[in-house]
C-alpha positions as a Python dict, from the first residue, in 0.01 Angstrom:
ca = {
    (1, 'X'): (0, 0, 0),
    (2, 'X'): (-7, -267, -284),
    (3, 'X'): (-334, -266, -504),
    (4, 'X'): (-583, -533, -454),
    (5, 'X'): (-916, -646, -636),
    (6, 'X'): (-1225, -734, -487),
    (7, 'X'): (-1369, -1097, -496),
    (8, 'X'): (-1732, -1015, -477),
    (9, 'X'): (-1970, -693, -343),
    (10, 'X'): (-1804, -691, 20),
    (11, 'X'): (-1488, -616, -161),
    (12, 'X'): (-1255, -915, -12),
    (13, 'X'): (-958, -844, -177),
    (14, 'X'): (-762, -1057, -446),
    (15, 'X'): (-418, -1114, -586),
    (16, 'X'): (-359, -899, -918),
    (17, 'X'): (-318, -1060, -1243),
    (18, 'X'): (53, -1203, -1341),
    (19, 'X'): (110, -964, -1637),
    (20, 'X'): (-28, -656, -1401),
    (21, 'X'): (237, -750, -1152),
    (22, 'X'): (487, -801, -1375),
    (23, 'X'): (421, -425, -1416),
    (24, 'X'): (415, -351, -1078),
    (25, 'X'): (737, -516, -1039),
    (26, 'X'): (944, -264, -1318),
    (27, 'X'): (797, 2, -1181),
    (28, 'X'): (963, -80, -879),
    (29, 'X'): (1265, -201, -975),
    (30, 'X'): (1299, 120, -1191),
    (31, 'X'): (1343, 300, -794),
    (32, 'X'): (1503, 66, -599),
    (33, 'X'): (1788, -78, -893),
    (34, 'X'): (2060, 143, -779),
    (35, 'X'): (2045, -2, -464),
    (36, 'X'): (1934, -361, -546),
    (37, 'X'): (2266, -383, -771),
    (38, 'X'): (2495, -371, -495),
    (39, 'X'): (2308, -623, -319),
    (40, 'X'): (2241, -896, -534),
    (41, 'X'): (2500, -808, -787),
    (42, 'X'): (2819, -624, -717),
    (43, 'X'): (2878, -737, -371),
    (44, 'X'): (2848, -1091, -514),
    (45, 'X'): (3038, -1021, -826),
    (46, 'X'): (3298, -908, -585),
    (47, 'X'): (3283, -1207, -341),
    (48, 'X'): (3297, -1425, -678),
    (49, 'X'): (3586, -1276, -810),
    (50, 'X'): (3814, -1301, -485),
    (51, 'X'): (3740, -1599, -423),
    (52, 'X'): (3869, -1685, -789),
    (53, 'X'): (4142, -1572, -774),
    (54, 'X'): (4225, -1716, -415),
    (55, 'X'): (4133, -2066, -609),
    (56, 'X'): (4389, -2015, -887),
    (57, 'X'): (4655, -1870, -567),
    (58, 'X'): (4599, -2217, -443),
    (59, 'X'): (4642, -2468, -751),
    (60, 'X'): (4944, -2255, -807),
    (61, 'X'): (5052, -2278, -488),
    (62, 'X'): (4961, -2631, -459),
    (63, 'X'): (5198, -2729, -778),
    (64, 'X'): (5441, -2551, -676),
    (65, 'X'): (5438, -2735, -361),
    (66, 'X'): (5410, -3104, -487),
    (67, 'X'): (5756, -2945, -760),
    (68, 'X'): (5921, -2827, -503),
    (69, 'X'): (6184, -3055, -297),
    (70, 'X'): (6064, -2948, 65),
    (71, 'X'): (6026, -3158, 384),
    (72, 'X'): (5705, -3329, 393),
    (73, 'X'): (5630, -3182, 722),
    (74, 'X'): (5594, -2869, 516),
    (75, 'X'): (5418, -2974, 214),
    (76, 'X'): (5155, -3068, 510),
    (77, 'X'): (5115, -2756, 723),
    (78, 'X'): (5048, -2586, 410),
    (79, 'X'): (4785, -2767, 299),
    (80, 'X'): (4620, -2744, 582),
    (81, 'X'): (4672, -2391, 528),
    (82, 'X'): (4543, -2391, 182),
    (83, 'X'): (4225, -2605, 276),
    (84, 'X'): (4145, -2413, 599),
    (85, 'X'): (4181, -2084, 406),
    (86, 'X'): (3957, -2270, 114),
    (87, 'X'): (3703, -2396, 337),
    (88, 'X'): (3662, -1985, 506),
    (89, 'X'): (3675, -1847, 150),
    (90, 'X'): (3323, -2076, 84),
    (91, 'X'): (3150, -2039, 401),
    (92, 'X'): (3243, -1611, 370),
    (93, 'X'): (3058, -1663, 64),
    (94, 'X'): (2748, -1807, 186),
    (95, 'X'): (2741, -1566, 426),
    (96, 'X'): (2750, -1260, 174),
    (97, 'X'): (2523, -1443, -58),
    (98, 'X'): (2283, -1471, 265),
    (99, 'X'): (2275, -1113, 421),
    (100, 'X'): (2270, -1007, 24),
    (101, 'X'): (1950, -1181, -21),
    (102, 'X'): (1782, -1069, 314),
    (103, 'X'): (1930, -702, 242),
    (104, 'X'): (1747, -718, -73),
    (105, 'X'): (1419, -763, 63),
    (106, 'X'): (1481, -504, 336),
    (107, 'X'): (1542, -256, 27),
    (108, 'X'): (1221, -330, -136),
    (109, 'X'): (1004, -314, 133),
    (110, 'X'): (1163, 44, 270),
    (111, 'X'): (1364, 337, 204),
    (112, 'X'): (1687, 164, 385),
    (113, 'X'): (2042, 211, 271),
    (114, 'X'): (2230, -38, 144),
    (115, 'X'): (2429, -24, 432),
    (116, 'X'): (2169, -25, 681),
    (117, 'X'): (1989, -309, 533),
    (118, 'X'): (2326, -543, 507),
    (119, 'X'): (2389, -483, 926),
    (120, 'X'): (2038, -561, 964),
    (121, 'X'): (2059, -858, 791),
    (122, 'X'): (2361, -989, 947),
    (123, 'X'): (2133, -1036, 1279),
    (124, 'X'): (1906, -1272, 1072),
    (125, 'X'): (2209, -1472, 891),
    (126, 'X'): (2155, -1816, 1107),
    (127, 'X'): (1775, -1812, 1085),
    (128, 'X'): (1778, -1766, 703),
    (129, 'X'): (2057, -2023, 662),
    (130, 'X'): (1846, -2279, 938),
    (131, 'X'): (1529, -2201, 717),
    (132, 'X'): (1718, -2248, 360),
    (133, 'X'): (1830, -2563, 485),
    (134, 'X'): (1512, -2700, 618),
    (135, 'X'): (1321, -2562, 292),
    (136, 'X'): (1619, -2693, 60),
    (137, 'X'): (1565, -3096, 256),
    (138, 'X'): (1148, -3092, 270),
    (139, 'X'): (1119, -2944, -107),
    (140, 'X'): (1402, -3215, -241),
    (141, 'X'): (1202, -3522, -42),
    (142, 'X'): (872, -3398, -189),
    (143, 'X'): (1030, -3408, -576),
    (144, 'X'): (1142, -3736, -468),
    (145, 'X'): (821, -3822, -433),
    (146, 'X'): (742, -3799, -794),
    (147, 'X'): (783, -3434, -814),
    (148, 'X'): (387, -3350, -788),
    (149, 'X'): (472, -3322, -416),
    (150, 'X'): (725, -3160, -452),
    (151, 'X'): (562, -2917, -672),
    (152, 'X'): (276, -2857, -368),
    (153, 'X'): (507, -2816, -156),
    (154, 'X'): (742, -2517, -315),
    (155, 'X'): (408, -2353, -369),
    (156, 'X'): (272, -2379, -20),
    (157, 'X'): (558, -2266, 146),
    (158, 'X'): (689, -2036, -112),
    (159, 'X'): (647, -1711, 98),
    (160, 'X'): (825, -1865, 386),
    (161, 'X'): (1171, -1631, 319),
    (162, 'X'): (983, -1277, 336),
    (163, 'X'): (800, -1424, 648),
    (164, 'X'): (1089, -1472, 847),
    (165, 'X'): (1301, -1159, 716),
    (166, 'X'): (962, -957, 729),
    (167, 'X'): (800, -1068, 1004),
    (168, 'X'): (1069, -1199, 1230),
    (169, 'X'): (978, -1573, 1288),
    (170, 'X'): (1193, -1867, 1283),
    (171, 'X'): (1229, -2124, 1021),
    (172, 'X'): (982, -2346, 1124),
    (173, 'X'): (705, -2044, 1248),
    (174, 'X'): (839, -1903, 852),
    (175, 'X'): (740, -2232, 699),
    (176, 'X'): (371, -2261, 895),
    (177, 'X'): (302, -1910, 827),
    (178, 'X'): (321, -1907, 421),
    (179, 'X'): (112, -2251, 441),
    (180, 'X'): (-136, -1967, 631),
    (181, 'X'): (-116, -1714, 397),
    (182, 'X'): (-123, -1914, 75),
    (183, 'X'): (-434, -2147, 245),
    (184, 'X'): (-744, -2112, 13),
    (185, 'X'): (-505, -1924, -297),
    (186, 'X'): (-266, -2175, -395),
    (187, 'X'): (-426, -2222, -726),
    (188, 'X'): (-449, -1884, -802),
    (189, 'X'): (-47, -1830, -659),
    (190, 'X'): (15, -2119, -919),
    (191, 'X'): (-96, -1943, -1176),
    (192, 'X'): (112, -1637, -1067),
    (193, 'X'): (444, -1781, -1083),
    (194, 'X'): (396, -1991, -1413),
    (195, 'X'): (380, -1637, -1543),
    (196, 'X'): (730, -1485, -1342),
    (197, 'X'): (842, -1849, -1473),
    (198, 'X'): (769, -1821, -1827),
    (199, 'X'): (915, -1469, -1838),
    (200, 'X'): (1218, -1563, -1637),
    (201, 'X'): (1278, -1868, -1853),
    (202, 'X'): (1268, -1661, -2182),
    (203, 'X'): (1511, -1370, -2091),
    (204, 'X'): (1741, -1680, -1929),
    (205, 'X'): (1714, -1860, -2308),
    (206, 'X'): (1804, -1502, -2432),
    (207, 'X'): (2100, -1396, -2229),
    (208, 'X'): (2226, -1784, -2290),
    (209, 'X'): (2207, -1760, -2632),
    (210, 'X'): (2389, -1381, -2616),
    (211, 'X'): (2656, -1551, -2435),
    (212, 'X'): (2699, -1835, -2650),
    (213, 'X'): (2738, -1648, -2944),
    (214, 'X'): (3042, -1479, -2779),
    (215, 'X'): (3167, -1715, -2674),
    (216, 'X'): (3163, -1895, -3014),
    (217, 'X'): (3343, -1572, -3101),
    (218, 'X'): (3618, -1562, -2873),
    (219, 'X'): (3700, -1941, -3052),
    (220, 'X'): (3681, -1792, -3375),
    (221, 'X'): (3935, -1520, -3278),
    (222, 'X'): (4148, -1775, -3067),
    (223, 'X'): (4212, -1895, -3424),
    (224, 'X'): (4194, -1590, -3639),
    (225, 'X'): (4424, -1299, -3456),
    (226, 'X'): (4304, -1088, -3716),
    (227, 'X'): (3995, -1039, -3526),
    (228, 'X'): (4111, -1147, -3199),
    (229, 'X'): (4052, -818, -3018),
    (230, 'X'): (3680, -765, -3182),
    (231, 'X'): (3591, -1062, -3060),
    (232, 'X'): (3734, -1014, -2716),
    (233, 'X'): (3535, -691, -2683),
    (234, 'X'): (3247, -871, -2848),
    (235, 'X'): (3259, -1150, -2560),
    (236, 'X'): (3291, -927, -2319),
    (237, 'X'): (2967, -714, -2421),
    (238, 'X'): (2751, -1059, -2460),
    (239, 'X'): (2899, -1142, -2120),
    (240, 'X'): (2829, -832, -1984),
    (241, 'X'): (2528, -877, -2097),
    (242, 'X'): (2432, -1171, -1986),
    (243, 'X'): (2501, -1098, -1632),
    (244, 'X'): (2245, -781, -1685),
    (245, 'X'): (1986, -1013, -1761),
    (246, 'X'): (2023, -1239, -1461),
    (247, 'X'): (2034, -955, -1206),
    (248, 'X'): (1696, -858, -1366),
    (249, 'X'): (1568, -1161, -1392),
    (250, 'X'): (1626, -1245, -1002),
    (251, 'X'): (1515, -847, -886),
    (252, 'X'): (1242, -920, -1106),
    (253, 'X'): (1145, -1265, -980),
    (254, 'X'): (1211, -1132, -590),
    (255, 'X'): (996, -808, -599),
    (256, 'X'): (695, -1049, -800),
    (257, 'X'): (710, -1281, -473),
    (258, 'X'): (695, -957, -191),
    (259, 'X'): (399, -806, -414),
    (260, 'X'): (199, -1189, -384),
    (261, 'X'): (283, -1174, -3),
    (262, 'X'): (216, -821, 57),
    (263, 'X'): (-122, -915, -84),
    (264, 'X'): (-217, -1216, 51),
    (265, 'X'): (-110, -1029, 406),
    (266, 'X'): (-428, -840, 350),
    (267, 'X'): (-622, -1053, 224),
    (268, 'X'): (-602, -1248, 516),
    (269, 'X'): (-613, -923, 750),
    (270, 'X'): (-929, -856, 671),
    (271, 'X'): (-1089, -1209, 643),
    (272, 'X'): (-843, -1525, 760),
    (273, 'X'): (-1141, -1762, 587),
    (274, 'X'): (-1142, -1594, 243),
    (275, 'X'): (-1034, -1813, -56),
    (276, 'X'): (-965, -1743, -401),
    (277, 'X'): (-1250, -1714, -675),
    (278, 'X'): (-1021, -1932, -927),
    (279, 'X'): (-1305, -2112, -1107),
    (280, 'X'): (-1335, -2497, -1184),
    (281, 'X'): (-1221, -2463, -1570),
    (282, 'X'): (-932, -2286, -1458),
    (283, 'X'): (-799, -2491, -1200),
    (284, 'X'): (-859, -2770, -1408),
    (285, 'X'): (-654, -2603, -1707),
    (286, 'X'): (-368, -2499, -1460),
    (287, 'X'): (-365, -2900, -1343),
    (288, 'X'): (-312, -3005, -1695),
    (289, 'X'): (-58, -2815, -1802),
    (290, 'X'): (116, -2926, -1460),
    (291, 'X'): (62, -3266, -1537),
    (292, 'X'): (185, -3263, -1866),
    (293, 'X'): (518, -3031, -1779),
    (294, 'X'): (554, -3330, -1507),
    (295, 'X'): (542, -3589, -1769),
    (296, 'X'): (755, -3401, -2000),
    (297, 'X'): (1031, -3325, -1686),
    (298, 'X'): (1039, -3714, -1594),
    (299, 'X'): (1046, -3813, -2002),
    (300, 'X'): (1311, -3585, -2050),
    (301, 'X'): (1504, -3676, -1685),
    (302, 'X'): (1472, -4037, -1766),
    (303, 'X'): (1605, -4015, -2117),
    (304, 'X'): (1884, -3863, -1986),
    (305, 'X'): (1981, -4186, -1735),
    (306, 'X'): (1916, -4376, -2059),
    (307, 'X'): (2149, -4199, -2276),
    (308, 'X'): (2453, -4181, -1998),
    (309, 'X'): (2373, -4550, -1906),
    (310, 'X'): (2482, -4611, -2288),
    (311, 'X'): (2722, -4428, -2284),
    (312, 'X'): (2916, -4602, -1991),
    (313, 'X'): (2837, -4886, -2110),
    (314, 'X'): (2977, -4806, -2438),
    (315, 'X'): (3295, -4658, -2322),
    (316, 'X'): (3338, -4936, -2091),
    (317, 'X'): (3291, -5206, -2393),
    (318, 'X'): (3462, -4988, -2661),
    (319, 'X'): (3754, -4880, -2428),
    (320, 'X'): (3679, -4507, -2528),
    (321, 'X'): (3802, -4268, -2275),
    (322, 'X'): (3540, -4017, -2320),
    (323, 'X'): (3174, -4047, -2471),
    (324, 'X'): (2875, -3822, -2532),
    (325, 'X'): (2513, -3863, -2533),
    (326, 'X'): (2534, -3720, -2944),
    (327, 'X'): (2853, -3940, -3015),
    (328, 'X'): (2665, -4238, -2874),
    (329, 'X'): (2315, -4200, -3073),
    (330, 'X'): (2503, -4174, -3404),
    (331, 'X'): (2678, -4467, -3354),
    (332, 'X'): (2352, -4653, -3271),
    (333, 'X'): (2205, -4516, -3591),
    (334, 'X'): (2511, -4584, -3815),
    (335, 'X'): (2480, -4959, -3644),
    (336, 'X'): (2157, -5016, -3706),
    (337, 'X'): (2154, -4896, -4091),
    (338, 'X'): (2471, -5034, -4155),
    (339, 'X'): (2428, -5384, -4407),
    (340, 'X'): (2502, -5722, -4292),
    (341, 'X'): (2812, -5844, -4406),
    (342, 'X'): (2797, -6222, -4406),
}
């Protein structure tokens, strides 16, 4: 049973503090990793690196095709082949990625197999996918919408996932149920997932910067084969690494979101009327900072249209066949402190 805290002397209880789940959530991951890694990072891994290597089967079969001097007829059938074969390969892989995700749940929330949650998942693979297509549509119209919508709306029906896999409804029963549970504590589930955001978002800067770095290695040994094969092991660690860090970073992220449902269930179990004891200040804190992260995100999305808007147009007027954001500011700069020549 998931710890709770009490609102006032009847004892209604409330959702624990970010950092304490954040706890909660290592502790466990620290049982159920063994298991979680197959799930939502082997089987994946796997799936990834088939279809990979299928891809590069096909562009090599593909120009071998188009070199060779075969009967059109041919050159046809097979790629029809090729793209029939592609076009499995993809949807195979949204299936595994599915059943991996709903297996994962299963894991957390019992003492399952691995095995035993995947062929229970596969039962649930076309009301996930219905659901993740239906979430993916009515969260994308309500960024649209000047993102504050949008933002509303990912909270409100954030829980919808572990409803269906959990509680067996349908996509649209999923959807109304997490606007239930989260009725009266969005606020304070606001405030819960800034914090699994801001610790997400740091470990992702980390494990990008880890990866960068070998990859700026592997270059330097491209060019050096005096320290070629350090640098191959060293990019291979930092990858390695890197890949670590997500798989935490989603376990993480997926056992913080079954905690906030598991205790909003009972909040609302015991009192369906109960709301969150979020004061004024607070809320009013948490709306500015969402405010000004909006403002920042549609600065920052704008600027980027700006900056690719000059540089087609630059590429178009200078005839250059390829331009960059950086390549285009300079030039700006060195144009507008270059002197007059008259």
């Amino acid at each position: 049973m998931v710890e709770s805290k009490s609102l006032n002397a009847n004892k209604t209880p409330l959702i624990t503090g970010g950092i304490e789940l954040l706890g909660q959530c290592f502790s466990i991951f620290s049982k159920k990793w063994k298991k979680l890694i197959w799930l939502l990072f082997l089987i994946p891994l796997i799936v990834a690196g088939l279809s990979f290597f299928v891809g590069i089967f096909f562009a090599l079969l593909a120009s071998l095709v188009v070199a060779t001097k075969i009967a059109l007829t041919w050159k046809i059938a097979l790629g029809v082949v090729s793209g029939v074969l592609a076009v499995s390969g993809v949807l195979f892989a949204i299936f595994i990625s599915v059943i991996s995700n709903i297996g994962a749940v299963y894991i957390v929330d019992s003492e399952m197999t691995v095995k035993e949650a995947l062929k229970k998942s596969v039962s649930l693979f076309w009301k996930y996918l219905g659901w993740a297509i239906l979430f993916g549509i009515i969260v994308m119209v309500g960024f649209l919408l000047f993102i504050v919508p949008g933002i509303i709306i990912s909270i409100m029906f954030s829980l919808s996932a572990l409803v269906l896999v959990l509680e067996g409804a349908g996509p649209i029963g999923a959807l109304k149920r997490s606007k239930e549970l989260v009725k009266g504590f969005w606020w304070t589930i606001l405030a819960r997932f800034m914090v699994i955001g801001i610790f997400a978002v740091l470990l992702s800067i980390v494990a990008s910067l880890v990866n960068s770095m070998g990859t700026s290695l592997l270059e330097f040994g491209v060019k050096n084969p005096a320290v070629m094969v350090l640098a191959v092991v060293v990019a291979i660690v930092t990858f390695v690494f890197s890949i670590a860090v997500n798989f935490i970073v989603g376990s993480i992220s997926m056992i913080y979101g079954y905690l906030i449902y598991k205790q909003l269930q009972e909040c609302k179990n015991s009192d369906a009327s109960v709301r969150d004891g979020m004061s004024t200040g607070k809320k009013v804190g948490l709306g500015m900072i969402v405010a000004l992260a909006t403002i920042f995100a549609v600065i920052t999305f704008l600027g980027f249209i700006l900056l690719v808007s000059l540089a087609s147009m630059y590429g178009v007027t200078n005839g250059a066949s390829s331009t960059t954001p950086t390549s285009i500011t300079q030039d700006l700069q060195s144009q507008l402190t270059a002197p007059d020549v008259k």
